[in-house]
Structure formats: structure tokens, C-alpha cells
N, C-alpha and C positions, 0 to 999 in steps of 0.2 A: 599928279604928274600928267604933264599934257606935252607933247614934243610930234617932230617932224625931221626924219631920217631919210638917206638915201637906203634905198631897198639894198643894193649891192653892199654897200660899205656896211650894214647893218646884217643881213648876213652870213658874211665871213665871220663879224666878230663873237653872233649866237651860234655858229658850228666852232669857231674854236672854241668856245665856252664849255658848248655841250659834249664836245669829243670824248672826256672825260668823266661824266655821271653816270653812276652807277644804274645797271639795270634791274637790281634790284637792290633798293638803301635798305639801310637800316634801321632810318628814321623818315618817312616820307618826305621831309624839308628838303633832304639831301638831293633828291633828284631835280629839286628848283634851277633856276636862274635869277640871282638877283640883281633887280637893273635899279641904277640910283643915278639921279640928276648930281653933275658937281655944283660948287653953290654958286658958281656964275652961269650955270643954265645952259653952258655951251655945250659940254660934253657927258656921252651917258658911259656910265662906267657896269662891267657887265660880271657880272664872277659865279664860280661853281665850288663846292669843295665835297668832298665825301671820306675828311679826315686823314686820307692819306696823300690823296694827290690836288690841289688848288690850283683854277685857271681863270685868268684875268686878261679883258680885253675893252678897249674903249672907244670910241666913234664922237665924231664930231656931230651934233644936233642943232636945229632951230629951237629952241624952248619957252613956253607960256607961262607954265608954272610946273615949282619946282616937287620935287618926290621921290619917292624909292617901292619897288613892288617886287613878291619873288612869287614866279612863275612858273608853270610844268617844263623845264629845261628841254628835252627831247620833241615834247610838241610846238615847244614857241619854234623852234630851229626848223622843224618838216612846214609848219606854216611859213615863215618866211622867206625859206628857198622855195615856196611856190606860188609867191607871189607875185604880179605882174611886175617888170622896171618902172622905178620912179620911186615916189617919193610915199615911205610907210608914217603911215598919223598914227599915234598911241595916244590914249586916255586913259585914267583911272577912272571910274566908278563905284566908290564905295568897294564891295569885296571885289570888284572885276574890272579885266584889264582887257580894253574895245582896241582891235589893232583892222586898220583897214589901210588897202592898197589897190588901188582904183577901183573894180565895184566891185572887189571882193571887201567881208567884213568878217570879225573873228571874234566872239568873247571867251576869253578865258577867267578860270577862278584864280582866286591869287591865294598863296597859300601863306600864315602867317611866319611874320617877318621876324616877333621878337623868338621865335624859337632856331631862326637858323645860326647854326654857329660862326664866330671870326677866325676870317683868315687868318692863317699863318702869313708873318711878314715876310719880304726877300730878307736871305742871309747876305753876309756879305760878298763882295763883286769879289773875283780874283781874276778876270779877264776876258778876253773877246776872240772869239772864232768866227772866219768865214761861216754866212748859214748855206752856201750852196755847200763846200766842203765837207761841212758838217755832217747835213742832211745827207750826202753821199757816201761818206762814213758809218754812218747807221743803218744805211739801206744794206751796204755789203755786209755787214759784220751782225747784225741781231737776227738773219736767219740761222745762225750757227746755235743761239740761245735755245734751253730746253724751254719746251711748253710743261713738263712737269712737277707742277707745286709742290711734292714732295719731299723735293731738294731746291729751296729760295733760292740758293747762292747760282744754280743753275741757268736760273730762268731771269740773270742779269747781264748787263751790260758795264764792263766794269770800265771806267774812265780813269788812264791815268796821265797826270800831269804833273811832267816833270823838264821844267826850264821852258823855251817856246818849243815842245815836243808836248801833243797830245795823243797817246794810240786808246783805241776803244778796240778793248777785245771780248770776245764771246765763244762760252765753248758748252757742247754739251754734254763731253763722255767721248765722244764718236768723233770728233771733229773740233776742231778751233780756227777761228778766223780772227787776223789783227790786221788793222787798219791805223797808219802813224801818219800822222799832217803836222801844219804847223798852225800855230794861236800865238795871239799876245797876251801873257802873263801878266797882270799888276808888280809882278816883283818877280824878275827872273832869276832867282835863288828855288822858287818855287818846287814844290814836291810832296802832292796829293793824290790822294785816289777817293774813286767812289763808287760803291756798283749799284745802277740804276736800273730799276726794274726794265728788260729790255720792251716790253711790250707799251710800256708810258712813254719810252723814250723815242719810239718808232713813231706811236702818235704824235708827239711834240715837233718832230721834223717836217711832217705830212703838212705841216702847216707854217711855216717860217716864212718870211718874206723875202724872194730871189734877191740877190745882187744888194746882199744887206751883209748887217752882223749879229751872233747871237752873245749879248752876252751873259759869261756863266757865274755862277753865285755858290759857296759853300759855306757849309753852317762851321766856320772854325774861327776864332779866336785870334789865332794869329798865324800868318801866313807866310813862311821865308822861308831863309835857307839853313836847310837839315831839320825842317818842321814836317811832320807829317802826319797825316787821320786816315785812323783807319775806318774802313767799309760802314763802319754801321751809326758812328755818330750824329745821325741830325740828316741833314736834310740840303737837295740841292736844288737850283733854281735857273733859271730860262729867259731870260727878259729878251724880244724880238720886237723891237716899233713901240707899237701900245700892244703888246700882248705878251702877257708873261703864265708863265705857269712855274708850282714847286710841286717835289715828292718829297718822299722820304726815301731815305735809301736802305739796300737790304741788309740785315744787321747780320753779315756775315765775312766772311777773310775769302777770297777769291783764290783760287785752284795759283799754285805756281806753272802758269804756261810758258813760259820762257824754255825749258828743259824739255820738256816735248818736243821740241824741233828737233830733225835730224841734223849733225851739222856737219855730215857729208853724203853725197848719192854715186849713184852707180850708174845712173843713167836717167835718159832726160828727154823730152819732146816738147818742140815747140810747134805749135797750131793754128791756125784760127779758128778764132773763136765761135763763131757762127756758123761756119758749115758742122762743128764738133757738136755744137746746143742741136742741131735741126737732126744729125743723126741721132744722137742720145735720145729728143724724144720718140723718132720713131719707132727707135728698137725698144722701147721700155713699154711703148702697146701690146705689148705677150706680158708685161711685167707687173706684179704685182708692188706695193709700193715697198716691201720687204726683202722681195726677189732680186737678186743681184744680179746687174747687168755685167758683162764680162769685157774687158777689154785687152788686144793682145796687141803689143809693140811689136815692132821688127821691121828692119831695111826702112823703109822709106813711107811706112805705113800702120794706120791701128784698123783692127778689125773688131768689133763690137758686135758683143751676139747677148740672145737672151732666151730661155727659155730651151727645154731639152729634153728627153723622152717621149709618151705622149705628149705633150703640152703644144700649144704654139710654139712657136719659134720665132726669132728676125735675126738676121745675119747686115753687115753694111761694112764697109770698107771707107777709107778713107785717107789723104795723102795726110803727110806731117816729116817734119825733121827731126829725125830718132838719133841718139847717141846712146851705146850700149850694147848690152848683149841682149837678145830676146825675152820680153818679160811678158806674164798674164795675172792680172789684178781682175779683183770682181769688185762693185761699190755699188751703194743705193742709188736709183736713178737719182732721187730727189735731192742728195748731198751732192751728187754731181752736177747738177744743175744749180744749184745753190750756189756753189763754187763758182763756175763759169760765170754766172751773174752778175757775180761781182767784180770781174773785168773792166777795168776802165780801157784799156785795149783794145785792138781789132787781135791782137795774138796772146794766149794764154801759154807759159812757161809749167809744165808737169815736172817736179821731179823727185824719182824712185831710188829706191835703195833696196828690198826685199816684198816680194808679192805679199808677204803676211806685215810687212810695216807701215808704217804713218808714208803717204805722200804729199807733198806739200805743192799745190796750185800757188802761182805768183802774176802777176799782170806786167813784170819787167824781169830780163835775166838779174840772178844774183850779181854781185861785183865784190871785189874783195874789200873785207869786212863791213860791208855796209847791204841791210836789208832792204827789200823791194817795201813798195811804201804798202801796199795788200800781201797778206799770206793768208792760204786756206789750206790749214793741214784736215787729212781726212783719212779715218782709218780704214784700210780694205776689208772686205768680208771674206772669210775662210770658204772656199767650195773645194769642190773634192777633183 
């Protein structure tokens, strides 16, 4: 294998490769990157797998002669994002792969080919979402996902798709956040679900091409209306440009969050957003990340405090538009920040029903019978 790459364009495509390998496999192959010439020498084709999750991406090339070589994945990627601009030369040598880029030069060992495994194929297409949309969707909604392996079903991102309505929600116990857009279905009868490890799926976005589309792949059979898969069948997939990636999905039935929602309040405040995040973090400096920050509505203002007895303290005040009778909630700093974050907004819509219930963060007033396109419910903590 002998070719000639743009630095840049070559790159991107060995960081989305390598996003995904494992840091520690199971079979040393697995932490490869396998790079193969197509047989018209044009394009190198780049792939990773480690049996659960597959990532595939391809680049345009000048080529000599043709080949295929799998390489240390994580170190080809730190070499070539530190490479100078222009144009990167690769060679084979026998067991070694010479990658140079202006007067820098690199050999690596190539690690054998026939032991790494085949890719899973893409399943089939069932439609295409905005990737800015997307990738905006994921960013609000998968901090809500537990970090605790424990409970899989926790630590997912569940996708559901039904008609051109996609919501991706995520909950962890404490909190639920759903986020509902629109997509275009292959068959708008459509009515799937899938819950996708949230933490693959956050990477998968981190890399999508702006002002593009993603489109999305499930492993089912047949795909209409009053068809539907549940959580754990098979496998979903990502196709974005030349770069695609698949998981598998977690083999579990997702929490009923629909009923969670309160579906009346008692009172309500609307804010901005940004002057509410800049106080939050200040008072949460006395807090520990368990310690509940305190926040108390009334007239025309919230006052947020933290920390009591001996301890630190921080006290801060703040204007806002309250409807209701005076209420004091306490929450994790970090769930409240979490919340706010996901704001597509300059104003964040709070609304309460009982200091000890769920309050549910929105990024638009409610209207009748129809939901704000974010919701962050978030359960308060008991103080005394």
C-alpha cells in the first residue's frame, strides 16, 4: 500500500475511527484501525470495531499501489493530528507502516490482519434527521443518563420513532429530560423504539457533519404502520457523509416516562437563563456536589442560598416572573445546571407543584395540549 492524503481530510476521518476503541480490548486486534485501498486506488476506507460498537469512515487519496494494513488505532490518530498541513505519504513495509508529513516520519508495527474480525453490516434505512438537530438533541437529553452500569437500561438513550415525531429521552431515577424534533421516516406509518447506549451516542454527534443529514438505520424486518421493536433486538446504525458508525442496542424495555410528568402546577417562574446559570454556579462554591443548593420563589424574585451552620455559606438574589404562592425547593447544583443547559432559549420556564415533587424545566411556555419541544423534570431534595 503506498498513497498520499490531505493531513486534514485524513485526520478527521482516523479520530472518528478511533473515537470508539476500546482502551483496553479484549483481543489486542481490536484496538487497531484498519485502512484498505478501494480497488480503483482512489479512496482509503478506514474502520474500528470492538464487537459492540463499529466505526467507518473514508477519504479521498492519490494511490500507487494497492493494500490493506491494521494499525495501533489511538496512536495513528495522536500522530496525525500532530502532524504538520499538507499532504501525509503512507507506505507499507513488510510488517511496517512509514507515515511521513513534511520532515516529520513515523514507523509503526502493523498488527495482523487475518485475525481482525468483520464488520457488522448497516441494517436497514428507516430515515433521515437534521445532524445539527440531532446533535442538539443529544447534547440536552444524555446528561440526564445514568453513569451506572449496574442498571443498562439506565445508562441509555432511548429513541423513539413515531410518524415524522422523533423524542430522545433519558432518565436516571432523579431526573428525566425529553427532547421531540422532527425527521423524515421512509414510511410514515412508522413506530420504533431503540435505546442506545447514551454515552456511544453522544460520541456519534460530537462528530457529524454541520448543515448536513444523519441518516438512521434499524435492524427490523419490516418497518410500518402498527410495527414495532422493541429495545433490545439488534442493532442501530448512523450513516453521516463517508462516515458511519453501528451499536447495538441495550437489551432492555425503557422506564414508562410519560406518567412522570405532572400534568398540573401551582406555580411558575420564568427567567433568564444566564444570569440564573452564573448565580447557580456561584452559590454552589460552599457546595458540595450532593449538597443541595436551596432556592426560594416569591414576589418578583428567587433567592438561592447554600450551605448553613458552621459551613460556608453563599446567599444571591435574583429578579424573575413568579406566579403563585411562595415556594422553597432545594436540587443538586449539577441537575440544575444540566437542566438550564439545555436551553435552546435566552428564558427558561420553571414549573412547581409541591416543594417535595418533580419540577419540570421547559425552554418554551406550555400551550394547550401541546408540549414544549425540551422538558427537564428534576426531582427536589428533602432538607429540613
Amino acid at each position: 500500500m503506498k498513497l498520499r492524503v490531505d493531513r486534514d481530510a485524513f485526520a478527521e476521518a482516523v479520530a472518528w475511527t478511533a473515537r470508539a476503541l476500546p482502551t483496553r480490548p479484549a483481543v489486542p486486534v481490536l484496538a487497531g484501525i484498519r485502512l484498505e485501498l478501494s480497488s480503483d486506488g482512489s479512496t482509503l476506507h478506514l474502520s474500528g470495531f470492538d464487537y459492540e460498537i463499529s466505526t467507518r469512515a473514508s477519504v479521498e487519496v492519490l494511490s500507487e499501489d494497492p493494500g490493506s494494513a491494521l494499525v495501533p488505532g489511538r496512536l495513528l490518530a495522536e500522530i496525525v493530528r500532530n502532524l504538520p498541513s499538507g499532504s501525509v505519504h503512507i507506505d507499507t513495509d513488510g510488517s511496517r507502516l512509514l507515515i511521513s508529513g513534511g520532515a516529520a516520519r513515523f514507523t509503526l508495527i502493523t498488527m495482523p490482519l487475518e485475525d481482525y474480525p468483520t464488520l457488522p453490516g448497516m441494517p436497514g434505512r428507516i430515515g433521515s434527521v437534521s445532524a445539527d438537530a440531532f446533535a442538539a438533541a443529544v447534547r440536552q437529553v444524555a446528561p440526564a443518563a445514568s453513569r451506572d452500569d449496574t442498571l443498562p437500561m439506565l445508562t441509555g438513550a432511548y429513541l423513539d420513532f413515531t410518524g415524522d415525531t422523533l423524542r430522545v429521552v433519558a432518565t436516571d431515577r432523579y431526573r428525566i429530560a425529553v427532547r421531540e424534533l422532527w425527521w423524515s421516516p421512509e414510511d410514515q406509518g412508522i413506530d420504533v423504539s431503540a435505546l442506545v447506549p447514551a454515552r456511544t451516542l453522544s460520541d456519534t454527534v460530537r462528530g457529524l457533519l454541520t448543515r448536513s443529514n444523519v441518516d438512521i438505520a434499524l435492524s427490523t424486518s419490516s418497518v410500518g404502520e402498527g410495527v414495532s421493536l422493541s429495545p433490545g433486538e439488534g442493532m442501530i446504525g448512523f450513516e453521516n457523509g463517508e462516515r458511519r458508525t453501528t451499536t447495538r442496542l441495550i437489551d432492555s424495555e425503557f422506564v414508562k416516562y410519560a406518567a412522570w410528568f405532572p400534568k398540573e402546577f401551582s406555580a411558575r417562574a420564568e427567567v433568564a437563563v444566564a444570569p440564573l446559570m452564573e448565580a447557580v454556579k456561584r452559590v454552589a462554591l460552599v457546595a458540595d456536589r450532593n449538597t443541595p443548593l436551596r432556592l426560594a420563589f416569591s414576589g418578583s424574585e428567587v433567592v438561592l442560598e447554600a450551605g448553613s451552620g458552621e459551613d460556608a455559606q453563599a446567599m444571591e438574589a435574583i429578579g424573575v416572573g413568579y406566579e403563585g404562592d411562595p415556594i422553597r425547593l432545594a436540587f443538586r447544583p449539577d441537575y440544575l445546571m444540566d437542566g438550564l443547559s439545555g436551553m435552546e432559549g435566552d428564558t427558561a420556564h420553571l414549573n412547581f407543584t409541591e416543594p417535595t415533587k418533580p419540577a419540570v424545566f421547559t425552554d418554551a411556555p406550555a400551550k394547550e395540549g401541546e408540549e414544549p419541544s425540551f422538558r427537564y423534570l428534576v426531582q427536589p431534595l428533602r432538607v429540613s
